[in-house]
HTML snippet that shows the backbone in 3Dmol.js (N, CA, C, O; Angstrom):
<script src="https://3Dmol.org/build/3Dmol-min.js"></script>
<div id="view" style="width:600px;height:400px;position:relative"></div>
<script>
const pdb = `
ATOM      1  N   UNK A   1      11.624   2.519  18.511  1.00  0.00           N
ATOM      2  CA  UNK A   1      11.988   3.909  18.279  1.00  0.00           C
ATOM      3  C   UNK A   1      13.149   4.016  17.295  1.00  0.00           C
ATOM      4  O   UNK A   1      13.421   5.125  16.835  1.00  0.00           O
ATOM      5  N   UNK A   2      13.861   2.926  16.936  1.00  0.00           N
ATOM      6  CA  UNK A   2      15.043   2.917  16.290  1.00  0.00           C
ATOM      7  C   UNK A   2      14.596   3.493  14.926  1.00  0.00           C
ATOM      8  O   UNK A   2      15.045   4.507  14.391  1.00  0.00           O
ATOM      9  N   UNK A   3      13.172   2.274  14.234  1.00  0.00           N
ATOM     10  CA  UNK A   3      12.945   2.666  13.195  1.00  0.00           C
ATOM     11  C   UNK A   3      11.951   3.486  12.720  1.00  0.00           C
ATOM     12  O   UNK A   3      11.236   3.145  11.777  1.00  0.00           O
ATOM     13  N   UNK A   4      11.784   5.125  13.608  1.00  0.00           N
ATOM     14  CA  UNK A   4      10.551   5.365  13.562  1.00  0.00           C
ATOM     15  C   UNK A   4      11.019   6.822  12.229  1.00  0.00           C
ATOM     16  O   UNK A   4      10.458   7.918  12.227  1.00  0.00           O
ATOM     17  N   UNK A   5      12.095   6.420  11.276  1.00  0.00           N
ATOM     18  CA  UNK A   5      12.281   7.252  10.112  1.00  0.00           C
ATOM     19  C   UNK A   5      12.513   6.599   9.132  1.00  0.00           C
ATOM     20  O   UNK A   5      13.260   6.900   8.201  1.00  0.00           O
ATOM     21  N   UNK A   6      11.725   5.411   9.307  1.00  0.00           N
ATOM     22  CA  UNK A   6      11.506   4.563   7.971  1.00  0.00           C
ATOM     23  C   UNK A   6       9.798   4.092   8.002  1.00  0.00           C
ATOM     24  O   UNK A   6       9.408   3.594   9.058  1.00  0.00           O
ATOM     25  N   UNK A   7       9.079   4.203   7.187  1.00  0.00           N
ATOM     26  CA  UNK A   7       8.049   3.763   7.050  1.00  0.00           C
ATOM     27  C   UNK A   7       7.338   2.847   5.286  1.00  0.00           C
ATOM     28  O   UNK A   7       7.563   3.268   4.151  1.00  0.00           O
ATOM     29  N   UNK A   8       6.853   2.114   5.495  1.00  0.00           N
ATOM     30  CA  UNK A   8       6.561   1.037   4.618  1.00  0.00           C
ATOM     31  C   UNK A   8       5.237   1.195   3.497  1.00  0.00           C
ATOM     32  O   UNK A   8       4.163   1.451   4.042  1.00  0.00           O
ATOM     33  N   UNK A   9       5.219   1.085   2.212  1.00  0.00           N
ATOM     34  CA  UNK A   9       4.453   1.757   1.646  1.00  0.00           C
ATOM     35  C   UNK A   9       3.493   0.182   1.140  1.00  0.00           C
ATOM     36  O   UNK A   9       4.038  -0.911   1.295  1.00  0.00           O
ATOM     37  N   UNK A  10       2.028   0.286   0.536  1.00  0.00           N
ATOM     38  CA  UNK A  10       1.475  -0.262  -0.022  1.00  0.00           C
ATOM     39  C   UNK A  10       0.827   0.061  -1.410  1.00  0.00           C
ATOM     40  O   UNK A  10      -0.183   0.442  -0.818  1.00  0.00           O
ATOM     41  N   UNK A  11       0.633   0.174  -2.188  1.00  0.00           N
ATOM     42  CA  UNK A  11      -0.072   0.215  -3.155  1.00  0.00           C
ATOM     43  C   UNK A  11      -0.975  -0.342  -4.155  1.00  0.00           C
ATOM     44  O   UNK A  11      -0.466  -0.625  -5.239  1.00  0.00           O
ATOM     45  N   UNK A  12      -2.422  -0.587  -3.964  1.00  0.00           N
ATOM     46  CA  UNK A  12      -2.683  -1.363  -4.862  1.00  0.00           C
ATOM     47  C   UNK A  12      -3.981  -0.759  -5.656  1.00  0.00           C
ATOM     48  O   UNK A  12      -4.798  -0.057  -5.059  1.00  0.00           O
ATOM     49  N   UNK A  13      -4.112  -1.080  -7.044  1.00  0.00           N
ATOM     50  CA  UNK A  13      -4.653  -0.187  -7.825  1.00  0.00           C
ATOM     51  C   UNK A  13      -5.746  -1.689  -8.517  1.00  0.00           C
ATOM     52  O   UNK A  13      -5.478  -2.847  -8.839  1.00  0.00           O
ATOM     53  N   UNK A  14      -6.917  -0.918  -8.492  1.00  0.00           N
ATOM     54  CA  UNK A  14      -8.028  -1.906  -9.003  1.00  0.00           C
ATOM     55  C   UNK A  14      -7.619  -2.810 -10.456  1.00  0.00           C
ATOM     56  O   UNK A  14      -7.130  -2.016 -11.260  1.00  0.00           O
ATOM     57  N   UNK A  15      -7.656  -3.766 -10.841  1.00  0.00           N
ATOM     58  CA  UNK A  15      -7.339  -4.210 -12.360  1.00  0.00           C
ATOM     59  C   UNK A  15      -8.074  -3.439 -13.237  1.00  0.00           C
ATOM     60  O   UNK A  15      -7.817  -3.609 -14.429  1.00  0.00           O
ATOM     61  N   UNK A  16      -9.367  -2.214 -12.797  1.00  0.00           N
ATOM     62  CA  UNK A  16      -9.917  -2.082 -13.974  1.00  0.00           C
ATOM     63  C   UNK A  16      -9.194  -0.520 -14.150  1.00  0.00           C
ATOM     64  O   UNK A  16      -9.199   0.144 -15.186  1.00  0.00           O
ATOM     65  N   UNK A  17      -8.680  -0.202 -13.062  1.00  0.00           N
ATOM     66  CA  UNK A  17      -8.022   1.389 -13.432  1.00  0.00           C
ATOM     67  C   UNK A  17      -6.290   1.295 -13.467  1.00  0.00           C
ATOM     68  O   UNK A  17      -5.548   2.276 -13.407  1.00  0.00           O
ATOM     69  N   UNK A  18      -5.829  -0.213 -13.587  1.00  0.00           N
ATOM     70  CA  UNK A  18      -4.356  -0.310 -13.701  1.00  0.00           C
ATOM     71  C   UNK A  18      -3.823   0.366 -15.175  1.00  0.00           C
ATOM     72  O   UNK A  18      -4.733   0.488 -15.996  1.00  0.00           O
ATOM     73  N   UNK A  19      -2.594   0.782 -15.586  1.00  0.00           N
ATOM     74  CA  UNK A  19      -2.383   1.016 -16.450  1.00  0.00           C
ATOM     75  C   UNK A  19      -2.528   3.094 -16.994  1.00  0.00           C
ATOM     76  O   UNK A  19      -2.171   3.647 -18.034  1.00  0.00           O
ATOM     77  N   UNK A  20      -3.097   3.585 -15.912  1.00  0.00           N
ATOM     78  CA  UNK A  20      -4.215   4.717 -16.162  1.00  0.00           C
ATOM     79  C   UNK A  20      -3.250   6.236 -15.406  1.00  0.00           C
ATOM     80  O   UNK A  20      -3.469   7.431 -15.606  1.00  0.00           O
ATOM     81  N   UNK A  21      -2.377   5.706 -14.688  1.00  0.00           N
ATOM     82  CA  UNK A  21      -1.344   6.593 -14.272  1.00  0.00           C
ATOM     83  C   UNK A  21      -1.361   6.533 -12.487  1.00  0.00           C
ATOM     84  O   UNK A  21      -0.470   6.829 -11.691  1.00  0.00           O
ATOM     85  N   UNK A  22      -2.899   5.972 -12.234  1.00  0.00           N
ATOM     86  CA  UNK A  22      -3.393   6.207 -10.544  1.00  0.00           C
ATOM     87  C   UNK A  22      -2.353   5.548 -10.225  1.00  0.00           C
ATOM     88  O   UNK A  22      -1.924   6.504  -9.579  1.00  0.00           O
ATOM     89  N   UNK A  23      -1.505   4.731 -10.083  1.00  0.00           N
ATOM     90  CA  UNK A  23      -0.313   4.046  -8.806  1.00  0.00           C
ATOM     91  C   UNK A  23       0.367   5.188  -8.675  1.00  0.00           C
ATOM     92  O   UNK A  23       0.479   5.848  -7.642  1.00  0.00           O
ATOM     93  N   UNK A  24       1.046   5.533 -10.248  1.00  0.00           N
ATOM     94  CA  UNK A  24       2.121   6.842 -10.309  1.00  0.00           C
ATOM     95  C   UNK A  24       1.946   8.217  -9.053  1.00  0.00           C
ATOM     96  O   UNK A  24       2.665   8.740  -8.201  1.00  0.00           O
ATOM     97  N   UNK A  25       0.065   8.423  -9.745  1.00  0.00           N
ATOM     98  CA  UNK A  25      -0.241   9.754  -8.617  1.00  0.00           C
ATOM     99  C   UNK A  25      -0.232   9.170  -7.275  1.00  0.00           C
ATOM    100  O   UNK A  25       0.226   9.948  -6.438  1.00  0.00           O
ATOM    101  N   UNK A  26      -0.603   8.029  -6.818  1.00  0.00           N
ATOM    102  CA  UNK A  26      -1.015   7.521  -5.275  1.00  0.00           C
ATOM    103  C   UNK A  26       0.717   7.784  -4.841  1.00  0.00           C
ATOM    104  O   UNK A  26       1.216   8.724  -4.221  1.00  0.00           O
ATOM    105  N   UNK A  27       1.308   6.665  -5.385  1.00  0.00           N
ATOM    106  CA  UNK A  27       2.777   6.756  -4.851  1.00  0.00           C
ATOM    107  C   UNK A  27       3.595   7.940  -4.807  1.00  0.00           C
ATOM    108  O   UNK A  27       4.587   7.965  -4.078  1.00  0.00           O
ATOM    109  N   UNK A  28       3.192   9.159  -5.691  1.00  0.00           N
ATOM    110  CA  UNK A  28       3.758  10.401  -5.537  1.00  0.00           C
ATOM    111  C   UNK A  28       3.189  11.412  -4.564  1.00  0.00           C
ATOM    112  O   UNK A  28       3.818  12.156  -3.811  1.00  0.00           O
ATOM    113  N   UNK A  29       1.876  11.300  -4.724  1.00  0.00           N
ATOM    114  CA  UNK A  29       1.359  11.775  -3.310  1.00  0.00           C
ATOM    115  C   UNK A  29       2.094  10.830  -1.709  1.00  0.00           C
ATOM    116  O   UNK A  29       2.662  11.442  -0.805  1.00  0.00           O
ATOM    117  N   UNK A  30       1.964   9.865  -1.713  1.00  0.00           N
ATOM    118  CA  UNK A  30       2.352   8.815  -0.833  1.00  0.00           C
ATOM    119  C   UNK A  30       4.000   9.579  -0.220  1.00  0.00           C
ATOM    120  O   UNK A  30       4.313  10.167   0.815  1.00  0.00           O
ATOM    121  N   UNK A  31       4.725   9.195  -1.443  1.00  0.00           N
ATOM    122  CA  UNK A  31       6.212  10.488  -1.050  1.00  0.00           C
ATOM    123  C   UNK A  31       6.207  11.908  -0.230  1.00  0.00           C
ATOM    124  O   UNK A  31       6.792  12.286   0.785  1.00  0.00           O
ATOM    125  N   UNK A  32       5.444  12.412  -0.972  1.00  0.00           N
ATOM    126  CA  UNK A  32       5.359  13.980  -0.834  1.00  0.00           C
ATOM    127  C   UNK A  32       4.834  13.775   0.477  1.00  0.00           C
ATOM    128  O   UNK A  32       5.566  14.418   1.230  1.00  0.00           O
ATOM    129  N   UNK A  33       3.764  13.095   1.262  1.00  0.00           N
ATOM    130  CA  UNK A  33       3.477  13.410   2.939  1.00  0.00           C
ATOM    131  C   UNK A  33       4.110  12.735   3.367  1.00  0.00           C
ATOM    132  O   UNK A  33       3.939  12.894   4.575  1.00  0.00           O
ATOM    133  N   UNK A  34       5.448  11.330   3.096  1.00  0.00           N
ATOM    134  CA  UNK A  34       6.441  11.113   3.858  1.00  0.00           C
ATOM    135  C   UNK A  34       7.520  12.000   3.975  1.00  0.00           C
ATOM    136  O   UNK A  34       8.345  12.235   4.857  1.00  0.00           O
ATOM    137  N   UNK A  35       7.375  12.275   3.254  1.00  0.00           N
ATOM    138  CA  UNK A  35       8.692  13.090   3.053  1.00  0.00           C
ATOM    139  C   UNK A  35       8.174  14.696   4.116  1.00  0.00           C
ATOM    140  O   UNK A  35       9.002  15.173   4.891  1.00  0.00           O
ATOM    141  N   UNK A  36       7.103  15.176   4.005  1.00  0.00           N
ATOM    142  CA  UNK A  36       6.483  16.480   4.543  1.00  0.00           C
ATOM    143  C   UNK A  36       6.360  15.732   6.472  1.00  0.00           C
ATOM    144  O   UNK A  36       6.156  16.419   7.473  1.00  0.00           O
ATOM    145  N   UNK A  37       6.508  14.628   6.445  1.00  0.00           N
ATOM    146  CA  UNK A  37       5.925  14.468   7.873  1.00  0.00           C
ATOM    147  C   UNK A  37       7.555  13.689   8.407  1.00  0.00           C
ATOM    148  O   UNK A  37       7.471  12.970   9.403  1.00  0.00           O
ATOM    149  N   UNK A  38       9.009  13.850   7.731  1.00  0.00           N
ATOM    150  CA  UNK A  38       9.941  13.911   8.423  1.00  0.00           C
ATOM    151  C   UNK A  38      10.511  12.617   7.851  1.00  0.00           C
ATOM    152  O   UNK A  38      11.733  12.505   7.941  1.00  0.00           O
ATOM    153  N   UNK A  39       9.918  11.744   7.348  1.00  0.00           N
ATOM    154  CA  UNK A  39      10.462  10.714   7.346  1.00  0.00           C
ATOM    155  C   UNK A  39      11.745  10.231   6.262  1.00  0.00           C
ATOM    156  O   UNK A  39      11.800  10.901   5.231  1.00  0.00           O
ATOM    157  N   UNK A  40      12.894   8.997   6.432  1.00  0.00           N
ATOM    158  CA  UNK A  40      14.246   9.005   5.836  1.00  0.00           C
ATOM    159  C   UNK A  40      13.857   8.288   4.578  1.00  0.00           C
ATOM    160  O   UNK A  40      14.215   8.641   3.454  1.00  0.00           O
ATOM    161  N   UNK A  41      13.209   7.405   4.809  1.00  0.00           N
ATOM    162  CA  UNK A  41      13.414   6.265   4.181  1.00  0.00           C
ATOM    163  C   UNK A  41      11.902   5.651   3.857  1.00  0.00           C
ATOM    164  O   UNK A  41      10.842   5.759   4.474  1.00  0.00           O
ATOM    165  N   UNK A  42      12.134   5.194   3.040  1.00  0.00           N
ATOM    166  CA  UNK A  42      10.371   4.386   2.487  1.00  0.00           C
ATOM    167  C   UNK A  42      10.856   3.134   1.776  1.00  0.00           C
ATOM    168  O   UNK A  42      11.570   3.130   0.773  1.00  0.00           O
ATOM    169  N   UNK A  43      10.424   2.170   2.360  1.00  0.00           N
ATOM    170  CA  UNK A  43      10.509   0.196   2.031  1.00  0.00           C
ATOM    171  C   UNK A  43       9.286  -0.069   1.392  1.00  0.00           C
ATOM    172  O   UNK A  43       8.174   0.275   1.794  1.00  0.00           O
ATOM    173  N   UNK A  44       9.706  -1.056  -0.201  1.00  0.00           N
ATOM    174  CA  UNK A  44       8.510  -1.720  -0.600  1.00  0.00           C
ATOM    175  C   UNK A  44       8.444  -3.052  -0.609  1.00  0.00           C
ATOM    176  O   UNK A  44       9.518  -3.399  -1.101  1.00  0.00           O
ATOM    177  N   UNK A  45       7.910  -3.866  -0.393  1.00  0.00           N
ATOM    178  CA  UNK A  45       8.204  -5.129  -0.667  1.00  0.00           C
ATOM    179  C   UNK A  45       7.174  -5.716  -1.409  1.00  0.00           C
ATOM    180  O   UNK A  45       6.080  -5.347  -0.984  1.00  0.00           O
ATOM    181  N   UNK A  46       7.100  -6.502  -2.371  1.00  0.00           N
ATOM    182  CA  UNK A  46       6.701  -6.915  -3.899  1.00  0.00           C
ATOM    183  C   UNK A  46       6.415  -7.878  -4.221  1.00  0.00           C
ATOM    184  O   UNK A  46       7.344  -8.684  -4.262  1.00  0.00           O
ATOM    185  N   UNK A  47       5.458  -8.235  -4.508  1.00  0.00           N
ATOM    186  CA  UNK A  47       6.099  -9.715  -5.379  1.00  0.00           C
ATOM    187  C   UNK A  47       6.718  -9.742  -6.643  1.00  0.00           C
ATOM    188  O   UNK A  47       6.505  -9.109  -7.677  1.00  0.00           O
ATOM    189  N   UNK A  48       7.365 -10.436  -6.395  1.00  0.00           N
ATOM    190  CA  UNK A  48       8.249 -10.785  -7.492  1.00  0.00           C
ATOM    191  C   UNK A  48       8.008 -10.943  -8.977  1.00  0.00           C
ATOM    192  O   UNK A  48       8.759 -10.887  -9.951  1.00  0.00           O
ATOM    193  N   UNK A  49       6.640 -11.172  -8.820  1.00  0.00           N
ATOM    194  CA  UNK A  49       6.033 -11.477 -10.171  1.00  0.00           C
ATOM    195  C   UNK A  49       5.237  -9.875 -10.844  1.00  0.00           C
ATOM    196  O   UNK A  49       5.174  -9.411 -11.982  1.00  0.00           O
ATOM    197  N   UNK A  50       4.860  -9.523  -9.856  1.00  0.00           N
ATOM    198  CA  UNK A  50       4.328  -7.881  -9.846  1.00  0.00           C
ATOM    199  C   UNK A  50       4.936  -6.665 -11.126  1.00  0.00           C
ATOM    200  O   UNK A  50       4.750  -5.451 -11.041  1.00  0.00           O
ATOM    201  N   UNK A  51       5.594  -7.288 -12.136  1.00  0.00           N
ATOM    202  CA  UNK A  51       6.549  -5.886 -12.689  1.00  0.00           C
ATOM    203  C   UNK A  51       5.877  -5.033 -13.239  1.00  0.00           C
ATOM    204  O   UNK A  51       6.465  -4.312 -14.045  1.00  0.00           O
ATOM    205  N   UNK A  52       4.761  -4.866 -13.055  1.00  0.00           N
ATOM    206  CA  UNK A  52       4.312  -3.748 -12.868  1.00  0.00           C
ATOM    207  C   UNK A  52       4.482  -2.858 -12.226  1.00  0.00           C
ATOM    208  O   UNK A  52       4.787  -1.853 -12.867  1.00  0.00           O
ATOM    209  N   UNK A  53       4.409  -2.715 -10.917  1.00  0.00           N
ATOM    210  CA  UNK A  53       5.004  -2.312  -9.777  1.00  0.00           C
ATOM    211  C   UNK A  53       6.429  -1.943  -9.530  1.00  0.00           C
ATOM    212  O   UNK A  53       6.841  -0.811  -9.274  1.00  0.00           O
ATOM    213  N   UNK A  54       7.126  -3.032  -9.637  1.00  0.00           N
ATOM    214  CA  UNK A  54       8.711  -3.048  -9.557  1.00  0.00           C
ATOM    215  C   UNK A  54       9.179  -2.026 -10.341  1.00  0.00           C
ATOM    216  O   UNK A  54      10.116  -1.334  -9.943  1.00  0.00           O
ATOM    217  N   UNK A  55       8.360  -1.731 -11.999  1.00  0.00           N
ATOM    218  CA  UNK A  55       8.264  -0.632 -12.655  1.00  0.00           C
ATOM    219  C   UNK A  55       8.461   0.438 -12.530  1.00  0.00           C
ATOM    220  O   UNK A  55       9.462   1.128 -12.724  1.00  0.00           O
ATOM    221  N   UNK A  56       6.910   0.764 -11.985  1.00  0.00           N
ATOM    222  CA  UNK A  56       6.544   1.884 -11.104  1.00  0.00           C
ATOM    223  C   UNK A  56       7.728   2.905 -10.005  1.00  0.00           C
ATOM    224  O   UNK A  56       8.237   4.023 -10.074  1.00  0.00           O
ATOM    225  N   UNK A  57       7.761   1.489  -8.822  1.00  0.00           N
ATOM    226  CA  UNK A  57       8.854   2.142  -7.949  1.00  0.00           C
ATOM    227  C   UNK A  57       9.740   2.576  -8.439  1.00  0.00           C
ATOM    228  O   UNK A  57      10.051   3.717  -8.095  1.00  0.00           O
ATOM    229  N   UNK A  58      10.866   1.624  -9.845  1.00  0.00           N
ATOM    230  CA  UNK A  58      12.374   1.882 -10.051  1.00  0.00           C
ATOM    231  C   UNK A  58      12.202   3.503 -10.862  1.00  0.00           C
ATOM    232  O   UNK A  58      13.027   4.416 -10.902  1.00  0.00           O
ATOM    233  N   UNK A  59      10.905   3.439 -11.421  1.00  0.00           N
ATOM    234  CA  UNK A  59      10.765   4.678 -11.895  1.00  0.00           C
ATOM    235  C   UNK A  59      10.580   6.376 -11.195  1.00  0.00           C
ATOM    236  O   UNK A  59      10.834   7.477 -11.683  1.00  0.00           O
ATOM    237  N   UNK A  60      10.089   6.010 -10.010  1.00  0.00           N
ATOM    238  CA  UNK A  60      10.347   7.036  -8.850  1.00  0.00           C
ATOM    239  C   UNK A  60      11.320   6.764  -8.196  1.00  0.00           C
ATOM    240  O   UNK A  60      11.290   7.653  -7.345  1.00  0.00           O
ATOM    241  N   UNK A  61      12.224   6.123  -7.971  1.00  0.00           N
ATOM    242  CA  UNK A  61      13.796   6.170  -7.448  1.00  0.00           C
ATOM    243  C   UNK A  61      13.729   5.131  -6.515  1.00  0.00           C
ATOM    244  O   UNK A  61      14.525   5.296  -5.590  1.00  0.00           O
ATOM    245  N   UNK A  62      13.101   4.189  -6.447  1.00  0.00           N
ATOM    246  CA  UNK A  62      13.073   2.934  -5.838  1.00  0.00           C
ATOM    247  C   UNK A  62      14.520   2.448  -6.377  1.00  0.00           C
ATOM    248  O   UNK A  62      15.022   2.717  -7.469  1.00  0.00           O
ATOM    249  N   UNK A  63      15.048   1.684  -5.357  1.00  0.00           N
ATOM    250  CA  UNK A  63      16.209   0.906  -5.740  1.00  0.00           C
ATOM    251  C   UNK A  63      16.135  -0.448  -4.971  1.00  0.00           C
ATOM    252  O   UNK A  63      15.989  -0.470  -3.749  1.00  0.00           O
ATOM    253  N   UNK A  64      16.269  -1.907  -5.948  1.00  0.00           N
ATOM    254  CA  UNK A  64      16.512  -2.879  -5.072  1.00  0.00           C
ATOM    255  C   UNK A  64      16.752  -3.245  -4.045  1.00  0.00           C
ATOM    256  O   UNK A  64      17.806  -3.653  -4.531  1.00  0.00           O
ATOM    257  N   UNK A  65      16.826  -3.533  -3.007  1.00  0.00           N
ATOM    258  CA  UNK A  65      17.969  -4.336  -1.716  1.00  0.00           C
ATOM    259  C   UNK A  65      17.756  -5.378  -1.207  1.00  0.00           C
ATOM    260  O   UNK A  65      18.203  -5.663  -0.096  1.00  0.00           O
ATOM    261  N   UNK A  66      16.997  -6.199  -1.948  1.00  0.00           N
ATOM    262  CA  UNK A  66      16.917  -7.550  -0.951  1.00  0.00           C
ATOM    263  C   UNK A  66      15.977  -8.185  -1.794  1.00  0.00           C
ATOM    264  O   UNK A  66      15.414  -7.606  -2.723  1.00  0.00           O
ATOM    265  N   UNK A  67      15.770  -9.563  -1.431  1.00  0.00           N
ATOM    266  CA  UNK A  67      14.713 -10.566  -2.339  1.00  0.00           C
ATOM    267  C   UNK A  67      14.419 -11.594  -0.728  1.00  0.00           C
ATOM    268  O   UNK A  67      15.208 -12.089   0.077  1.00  0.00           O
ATOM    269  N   UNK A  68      13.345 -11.577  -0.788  1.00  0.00           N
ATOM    270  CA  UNK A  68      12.645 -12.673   0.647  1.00  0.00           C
ATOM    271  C   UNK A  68      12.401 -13.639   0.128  1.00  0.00           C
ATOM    272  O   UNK A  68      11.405 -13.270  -0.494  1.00  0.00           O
ATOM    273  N   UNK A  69      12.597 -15.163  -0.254  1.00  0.00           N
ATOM    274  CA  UNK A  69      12.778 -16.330  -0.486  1.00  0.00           C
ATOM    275  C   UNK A  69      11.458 -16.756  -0.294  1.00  0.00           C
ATOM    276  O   UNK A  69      11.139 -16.203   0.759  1.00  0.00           O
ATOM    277  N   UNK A  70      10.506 -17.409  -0.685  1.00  0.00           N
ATOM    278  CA  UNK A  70       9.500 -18.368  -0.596  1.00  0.00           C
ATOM    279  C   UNK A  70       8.642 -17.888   0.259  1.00  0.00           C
ATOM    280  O   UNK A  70       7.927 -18.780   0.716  1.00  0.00           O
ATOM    281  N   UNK A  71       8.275 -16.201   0.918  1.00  0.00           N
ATOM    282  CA  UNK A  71       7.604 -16.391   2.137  1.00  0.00           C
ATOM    283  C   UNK A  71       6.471 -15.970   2.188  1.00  0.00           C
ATOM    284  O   UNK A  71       6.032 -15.411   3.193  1.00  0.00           O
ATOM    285  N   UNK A  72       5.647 -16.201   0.892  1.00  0.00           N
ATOM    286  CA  UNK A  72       4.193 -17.013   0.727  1.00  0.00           C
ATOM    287  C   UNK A  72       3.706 -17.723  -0.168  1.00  0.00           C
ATOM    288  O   UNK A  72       4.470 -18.067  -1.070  1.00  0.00           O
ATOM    289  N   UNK A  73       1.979 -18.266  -0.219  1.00  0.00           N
ATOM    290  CA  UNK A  73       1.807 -18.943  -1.098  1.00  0.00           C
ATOM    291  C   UNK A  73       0.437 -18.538  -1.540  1.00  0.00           C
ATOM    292  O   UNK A  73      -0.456 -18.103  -0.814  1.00  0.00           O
ATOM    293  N   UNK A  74       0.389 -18.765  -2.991  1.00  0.00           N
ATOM    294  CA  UNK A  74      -0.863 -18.464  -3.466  1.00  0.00           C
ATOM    295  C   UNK A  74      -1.410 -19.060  -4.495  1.00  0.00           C
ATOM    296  O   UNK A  74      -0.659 -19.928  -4.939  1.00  0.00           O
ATOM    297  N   UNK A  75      -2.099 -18.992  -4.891  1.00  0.00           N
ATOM    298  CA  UNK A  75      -2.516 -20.480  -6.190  1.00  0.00           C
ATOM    299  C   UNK A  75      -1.833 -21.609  -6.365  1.00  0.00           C
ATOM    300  O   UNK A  75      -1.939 -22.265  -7.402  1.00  0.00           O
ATOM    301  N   UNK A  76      -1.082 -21.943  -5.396  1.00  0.00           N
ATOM    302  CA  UNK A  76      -0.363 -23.486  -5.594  1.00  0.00           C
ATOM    303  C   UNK A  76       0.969 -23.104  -5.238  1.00  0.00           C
ATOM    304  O   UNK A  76       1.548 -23.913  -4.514  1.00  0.00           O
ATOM    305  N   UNK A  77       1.589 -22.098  -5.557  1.00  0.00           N
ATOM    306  CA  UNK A  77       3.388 -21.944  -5.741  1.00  0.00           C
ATOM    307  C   UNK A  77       3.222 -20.960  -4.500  1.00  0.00           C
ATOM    308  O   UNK A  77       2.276 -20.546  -3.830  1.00  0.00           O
ATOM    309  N   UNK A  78       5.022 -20.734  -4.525  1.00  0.00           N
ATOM    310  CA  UNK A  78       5.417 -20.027  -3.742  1.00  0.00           C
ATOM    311  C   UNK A  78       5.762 -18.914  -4.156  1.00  0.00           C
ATOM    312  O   UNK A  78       6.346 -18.839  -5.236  1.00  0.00           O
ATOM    313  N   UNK A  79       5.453 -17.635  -3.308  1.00  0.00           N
ATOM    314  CA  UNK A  79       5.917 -16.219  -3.840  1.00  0.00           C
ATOM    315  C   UNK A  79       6.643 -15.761  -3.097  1.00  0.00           C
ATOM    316  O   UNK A  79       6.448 -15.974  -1.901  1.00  0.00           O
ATOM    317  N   UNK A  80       7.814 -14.917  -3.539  1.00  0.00           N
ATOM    318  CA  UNK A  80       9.309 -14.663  -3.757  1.00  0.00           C
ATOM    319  C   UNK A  80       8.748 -13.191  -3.432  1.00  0.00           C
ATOM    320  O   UNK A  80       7.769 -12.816  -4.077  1.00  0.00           O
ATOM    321  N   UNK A  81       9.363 -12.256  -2.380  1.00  0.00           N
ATOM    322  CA  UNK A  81       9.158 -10.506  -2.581  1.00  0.00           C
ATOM    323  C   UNK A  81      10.533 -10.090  -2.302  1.00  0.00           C
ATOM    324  O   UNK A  81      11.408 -10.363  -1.482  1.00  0.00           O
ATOM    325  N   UNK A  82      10.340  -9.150  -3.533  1.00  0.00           N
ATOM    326  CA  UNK A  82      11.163  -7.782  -3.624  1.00  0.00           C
ATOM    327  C   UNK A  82      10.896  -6.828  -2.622  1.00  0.00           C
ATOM    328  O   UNK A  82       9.826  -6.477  -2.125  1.00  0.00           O
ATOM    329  N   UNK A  83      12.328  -6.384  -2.361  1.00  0.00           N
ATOM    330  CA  UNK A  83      12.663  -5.605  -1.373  1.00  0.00           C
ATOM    331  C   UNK A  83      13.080  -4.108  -1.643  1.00  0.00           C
ATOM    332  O   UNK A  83      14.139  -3.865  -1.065  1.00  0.00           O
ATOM    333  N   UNK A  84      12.617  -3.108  -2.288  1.00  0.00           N
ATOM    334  CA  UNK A  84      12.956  -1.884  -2.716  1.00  0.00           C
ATOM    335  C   UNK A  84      12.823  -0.854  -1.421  1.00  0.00           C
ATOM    336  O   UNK A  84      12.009  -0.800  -0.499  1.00  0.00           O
ATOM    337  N   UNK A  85      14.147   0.049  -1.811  1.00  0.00           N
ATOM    338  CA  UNK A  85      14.081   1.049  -0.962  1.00  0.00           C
ATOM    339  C   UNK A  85      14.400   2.605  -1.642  1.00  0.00           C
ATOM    340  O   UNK A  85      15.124   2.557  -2.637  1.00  0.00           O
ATOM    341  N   UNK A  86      13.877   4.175  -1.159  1.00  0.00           N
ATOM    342  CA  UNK A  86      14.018   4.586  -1.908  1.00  0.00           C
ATOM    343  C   UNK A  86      14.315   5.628  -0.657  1.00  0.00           C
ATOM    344  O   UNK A  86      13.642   5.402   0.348  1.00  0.00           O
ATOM    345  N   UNK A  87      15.497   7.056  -0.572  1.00  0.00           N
ATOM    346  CA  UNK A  87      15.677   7.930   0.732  1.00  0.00           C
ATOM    347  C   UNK A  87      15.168   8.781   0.477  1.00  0.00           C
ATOM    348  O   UNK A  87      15.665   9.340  -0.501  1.00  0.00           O
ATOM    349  N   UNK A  88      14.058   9.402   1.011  1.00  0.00           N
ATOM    350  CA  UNK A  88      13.803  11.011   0.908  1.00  0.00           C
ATOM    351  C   UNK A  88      14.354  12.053   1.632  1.00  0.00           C
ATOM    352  O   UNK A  88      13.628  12.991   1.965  1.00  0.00           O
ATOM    353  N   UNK A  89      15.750  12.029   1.981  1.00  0.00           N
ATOM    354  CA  UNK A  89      16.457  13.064   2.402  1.00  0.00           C
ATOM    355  C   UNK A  89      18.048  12.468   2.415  1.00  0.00           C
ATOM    356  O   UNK A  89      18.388  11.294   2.560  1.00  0.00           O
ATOM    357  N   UNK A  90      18.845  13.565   2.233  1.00  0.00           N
ATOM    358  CA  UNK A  90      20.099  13.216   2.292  1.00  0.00           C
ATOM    359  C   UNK A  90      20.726  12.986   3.675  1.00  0.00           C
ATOM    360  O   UNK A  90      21.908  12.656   3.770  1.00  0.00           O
TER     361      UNK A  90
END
`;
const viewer = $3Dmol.createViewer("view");
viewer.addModel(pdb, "pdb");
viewer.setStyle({}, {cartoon: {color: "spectrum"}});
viewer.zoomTo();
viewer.render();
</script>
């Protein structure tokens, strides 16, 4: 119950419609019913390699706060996620 005014966002947009504006509208719609259904706070977490994304968020008011160290793996290496957070209310 502590954290039930923070909720966690996903986004992922096909490779063939990336580039096309759809993350921008998903994630702005995505805001607008967190924000309409009460909530403080919205967490993204990223990969690191993603700047596309990282983009995206810092461009709707995402702000850094954290980097998660090594905690997965995928084609051989290890992936590193970004930790963005962004408040929808004062």
């Amino acid at each position: 119950a502590g954290y039930r005014t923070t909720v966690e966002n996903s986004v992922y947009v096909h490779r063939e419609h990336q580039r096309r504006g759809v993350g921008r509208l998903l994630l702005t719609a995505l805001l607008d019913v967190a924000r309409s259904s009460g909530f403080h706070t919205v967490i993204a977490r990223i990969d690191s390699q993603s700047v596309g994304s990282i983009a995206l968020h810092k461009s709707l008011g995402f702000v850094e706060v954290g980097v998660e160290r090594q905690i997965g793996r995928k084609f051989g290496r290890w992936l590193d996620s970004i930790i963005m957070q962004r408040f929808l209310s004062d």
